[in-house]
KETI-38576 format. One record per residue (C-alpha): x negated, z negated, y; residue in three letters; residue number from 1; chain. Coordinates in nm, 3 decimals, padded with zeros to 5 digits. Example, Ala and Ser with C-alpha at 12.3 -4.5 7.8 and 13.67 -1.06 7.14 Angstrom:
2
{{-01.230; -00.780; -00.450}; "ALA"; 1; "A"},
{{-01.367; -00.714; -00.106}; "SER"; 2; "A"},
***
This chain:
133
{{-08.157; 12.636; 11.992}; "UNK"; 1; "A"},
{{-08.233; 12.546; 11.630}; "UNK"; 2; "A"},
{{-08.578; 12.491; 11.541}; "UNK"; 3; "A"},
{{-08.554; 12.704; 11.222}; "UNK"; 4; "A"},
{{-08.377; 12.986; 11.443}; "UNK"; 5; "A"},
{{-08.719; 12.979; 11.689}; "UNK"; 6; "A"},
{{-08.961; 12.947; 11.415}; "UNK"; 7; "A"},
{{-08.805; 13.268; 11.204}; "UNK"; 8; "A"},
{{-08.797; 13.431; 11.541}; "UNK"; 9; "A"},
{{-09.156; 13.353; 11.619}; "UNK"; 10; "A"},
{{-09.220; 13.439; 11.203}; "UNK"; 11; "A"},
{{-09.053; 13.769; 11.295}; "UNK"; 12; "A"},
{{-09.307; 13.854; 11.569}; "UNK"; 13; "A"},
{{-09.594; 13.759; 11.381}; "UNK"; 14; "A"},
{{-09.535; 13.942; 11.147}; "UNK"; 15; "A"},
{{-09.485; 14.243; 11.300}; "UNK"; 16; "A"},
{{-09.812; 14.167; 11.577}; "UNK"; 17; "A"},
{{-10.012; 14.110; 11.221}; "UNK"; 18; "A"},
{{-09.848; 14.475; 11.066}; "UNK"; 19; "A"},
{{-09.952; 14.642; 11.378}; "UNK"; 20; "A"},
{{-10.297; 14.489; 11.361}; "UNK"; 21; "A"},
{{-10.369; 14.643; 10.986}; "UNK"; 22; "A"},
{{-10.248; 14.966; 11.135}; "UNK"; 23; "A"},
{{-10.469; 14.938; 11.424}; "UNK"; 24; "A"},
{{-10.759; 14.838; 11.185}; "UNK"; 25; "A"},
{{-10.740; 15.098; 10.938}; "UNK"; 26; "A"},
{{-10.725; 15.375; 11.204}; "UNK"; 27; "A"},
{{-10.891; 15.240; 11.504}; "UNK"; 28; "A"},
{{-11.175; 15.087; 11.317}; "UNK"; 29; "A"},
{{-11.326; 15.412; 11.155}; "UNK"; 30; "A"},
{{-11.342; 15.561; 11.422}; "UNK"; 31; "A"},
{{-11.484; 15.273; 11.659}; "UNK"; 32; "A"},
{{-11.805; 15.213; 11.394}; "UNK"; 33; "A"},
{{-11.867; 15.585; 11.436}; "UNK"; 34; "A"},
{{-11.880; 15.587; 11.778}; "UNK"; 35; "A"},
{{-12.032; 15.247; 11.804}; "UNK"; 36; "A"},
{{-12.256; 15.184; 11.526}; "UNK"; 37; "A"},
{{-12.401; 14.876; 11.651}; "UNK"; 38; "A"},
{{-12.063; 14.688; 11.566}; "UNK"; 39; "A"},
{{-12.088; 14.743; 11.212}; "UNK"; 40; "A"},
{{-12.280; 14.403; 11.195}; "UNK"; 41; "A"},
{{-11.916; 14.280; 11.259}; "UNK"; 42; "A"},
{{-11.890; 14.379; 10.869}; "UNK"; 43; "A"},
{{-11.575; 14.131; 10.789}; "UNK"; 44; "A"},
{{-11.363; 14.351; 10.978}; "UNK"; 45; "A"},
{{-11.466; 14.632; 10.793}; "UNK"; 46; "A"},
{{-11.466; 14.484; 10.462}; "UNK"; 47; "A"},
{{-11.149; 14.506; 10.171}; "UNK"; 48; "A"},
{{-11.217; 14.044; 10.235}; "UNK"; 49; "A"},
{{-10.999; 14.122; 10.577}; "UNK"; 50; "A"},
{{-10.685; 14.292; 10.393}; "UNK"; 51; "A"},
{{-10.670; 13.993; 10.143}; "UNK"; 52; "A"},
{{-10.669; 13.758; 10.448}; "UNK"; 53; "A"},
{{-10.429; 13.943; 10.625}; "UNK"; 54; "A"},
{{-10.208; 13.945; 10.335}; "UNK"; 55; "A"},
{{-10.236; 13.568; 10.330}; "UNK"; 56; "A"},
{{-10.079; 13.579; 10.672}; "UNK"; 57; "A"},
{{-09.794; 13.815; 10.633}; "UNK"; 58; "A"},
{{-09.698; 13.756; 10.326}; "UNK"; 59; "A"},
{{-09.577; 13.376; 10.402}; "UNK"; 60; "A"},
{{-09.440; 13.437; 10.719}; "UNK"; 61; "A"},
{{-09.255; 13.743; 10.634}; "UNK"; 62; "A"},
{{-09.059; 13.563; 10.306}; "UNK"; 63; "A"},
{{-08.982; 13.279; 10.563}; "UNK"; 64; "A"},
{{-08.824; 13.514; 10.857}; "UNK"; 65; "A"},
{{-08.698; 13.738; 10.624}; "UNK"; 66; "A"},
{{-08.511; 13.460; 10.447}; "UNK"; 67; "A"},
{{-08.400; 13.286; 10.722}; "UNK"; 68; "A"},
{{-08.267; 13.602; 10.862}; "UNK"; 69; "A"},
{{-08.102; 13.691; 10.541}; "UNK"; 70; "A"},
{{-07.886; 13.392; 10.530}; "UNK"; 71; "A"},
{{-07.790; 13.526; 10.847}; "UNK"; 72; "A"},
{{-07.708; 13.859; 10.867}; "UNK"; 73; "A"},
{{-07.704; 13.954; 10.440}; "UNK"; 74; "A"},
{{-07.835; 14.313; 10.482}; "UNK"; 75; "A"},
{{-07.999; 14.402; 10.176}; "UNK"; 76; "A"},
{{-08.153; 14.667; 10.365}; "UNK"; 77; "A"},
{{-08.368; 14.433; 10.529}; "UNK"; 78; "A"},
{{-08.509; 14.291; 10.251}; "UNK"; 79; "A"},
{{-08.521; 14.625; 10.065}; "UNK"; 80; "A"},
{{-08.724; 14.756; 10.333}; "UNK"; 81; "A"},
{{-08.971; 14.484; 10.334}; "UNK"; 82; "A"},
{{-09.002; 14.434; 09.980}; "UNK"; 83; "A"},
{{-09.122; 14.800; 09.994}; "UNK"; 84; "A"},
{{-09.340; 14.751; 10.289}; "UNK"; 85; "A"},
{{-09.497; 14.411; 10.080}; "UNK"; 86; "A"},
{{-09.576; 14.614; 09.754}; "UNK"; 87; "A"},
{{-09.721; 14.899; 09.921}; "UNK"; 88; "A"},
{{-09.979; 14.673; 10.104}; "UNK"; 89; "A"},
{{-09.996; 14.439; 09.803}; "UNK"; 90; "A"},
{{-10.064; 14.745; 09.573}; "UNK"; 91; "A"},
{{-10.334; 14.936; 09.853}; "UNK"; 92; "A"},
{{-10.512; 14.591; 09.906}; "UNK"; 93; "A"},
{{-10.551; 14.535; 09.535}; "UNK"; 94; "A"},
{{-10.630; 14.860; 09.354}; "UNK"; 95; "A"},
{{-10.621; 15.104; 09.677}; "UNK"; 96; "A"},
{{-10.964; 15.223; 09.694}; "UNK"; 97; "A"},
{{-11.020; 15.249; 09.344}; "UNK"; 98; "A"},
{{-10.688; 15.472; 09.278}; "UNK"; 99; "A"},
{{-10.651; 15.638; 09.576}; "UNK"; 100; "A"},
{{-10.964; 15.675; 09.767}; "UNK"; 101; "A"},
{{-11.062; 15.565; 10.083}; "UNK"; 102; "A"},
{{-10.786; 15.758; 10.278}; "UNK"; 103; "A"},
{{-10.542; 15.697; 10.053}; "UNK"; 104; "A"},
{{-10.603; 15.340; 10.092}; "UNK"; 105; "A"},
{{-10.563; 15.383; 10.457}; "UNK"; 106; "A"},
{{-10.273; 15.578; 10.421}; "UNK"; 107; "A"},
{{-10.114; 15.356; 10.224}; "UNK"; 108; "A"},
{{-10.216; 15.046; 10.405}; "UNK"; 109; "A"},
{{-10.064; 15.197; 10.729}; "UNK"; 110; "A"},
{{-09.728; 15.278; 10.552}; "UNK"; 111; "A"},
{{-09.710; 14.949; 10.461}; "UNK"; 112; "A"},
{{-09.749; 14.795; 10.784}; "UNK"; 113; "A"},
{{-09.521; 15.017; 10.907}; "UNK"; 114; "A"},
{{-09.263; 14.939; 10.670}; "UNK"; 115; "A"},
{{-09.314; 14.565; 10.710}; "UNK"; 116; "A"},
{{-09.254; 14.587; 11.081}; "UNK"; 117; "A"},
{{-08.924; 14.818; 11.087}; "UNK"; 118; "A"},
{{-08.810; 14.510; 10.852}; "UNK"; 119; "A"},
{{-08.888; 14.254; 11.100}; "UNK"; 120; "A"},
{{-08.791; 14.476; 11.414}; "UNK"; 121; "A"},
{{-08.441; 14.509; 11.211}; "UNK"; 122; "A"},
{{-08.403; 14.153; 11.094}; "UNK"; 123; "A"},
{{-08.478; 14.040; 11.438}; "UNK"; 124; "A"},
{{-08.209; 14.263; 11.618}; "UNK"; 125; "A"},
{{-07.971; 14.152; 11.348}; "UNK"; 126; "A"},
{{-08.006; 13.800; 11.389}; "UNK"; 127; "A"},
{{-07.972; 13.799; 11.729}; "UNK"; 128; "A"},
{{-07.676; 14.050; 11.745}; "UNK"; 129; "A"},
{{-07.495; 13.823; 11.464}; "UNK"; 130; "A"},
{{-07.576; 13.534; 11.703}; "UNK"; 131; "A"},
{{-07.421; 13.695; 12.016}; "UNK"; 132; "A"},
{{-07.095; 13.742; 11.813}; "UNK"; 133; "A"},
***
């Protein structure tokens, strides 16, 4: 198997394990401090700092697997979907709290993520169906 082929494969599902991560720490992570407020001293998980370093991680990873996977499969769809997902989490992350609220950052945030991995869920299945032809 190609190396790039593994590596936009393994891009793929870290992507999509880091997208379902945000989504588990904007809802789960509320919810946890209130229940648990001795874990607030693990402030950098609640703090905006985490959604600009998780943003450092998708962001690269997704624009290599959803490259390599375009030269692959050419669904704009893919991309399109993505590209949405990317701004949405770009846009919360930057000016989300400030605009929106708390909640709407959250909301946003999770739509994001969930955008981001139905791109990488379809660019994966792509990819390997165009393979398997």
């Amino acid at each position: 198997m190609n190396i790039f082929k593994r590596l936009a494969g393994w891009a793929d599902r870290s992507a999509i394990f880091l997208s379902s991560l945000c989504v588990v720490h904007c809802l789960v992570l509320p919810v946890v401090l209130i229940i648990l407020p001795t874990l607030s001293s693990l402030a950098y998980f609640s703090d905006e700092r985490f959604h600009v370093w998780m943003l450092f991680g998708v962001i690269p990873i997704s624009v290599f697997a959803l490259a390599f996977g375009y030269l692959h499969h050419k669904s704009y769809r893919v991309l399109a979907v993505a590209s949405m997902g990317i701004m949405i989490l770009l846009l919360a992350t930057l000016f989300g709290h400030d605009a929106l609220g708390h909640t709407g950052e959250i909301i946003a945030s999770v739509i994001g993520s969930l955008f981001i991995a139905f791109a990488h869920i379809q660019n994966l299945r792509q990819r390997q169906m165009r393979c398997a032809s």
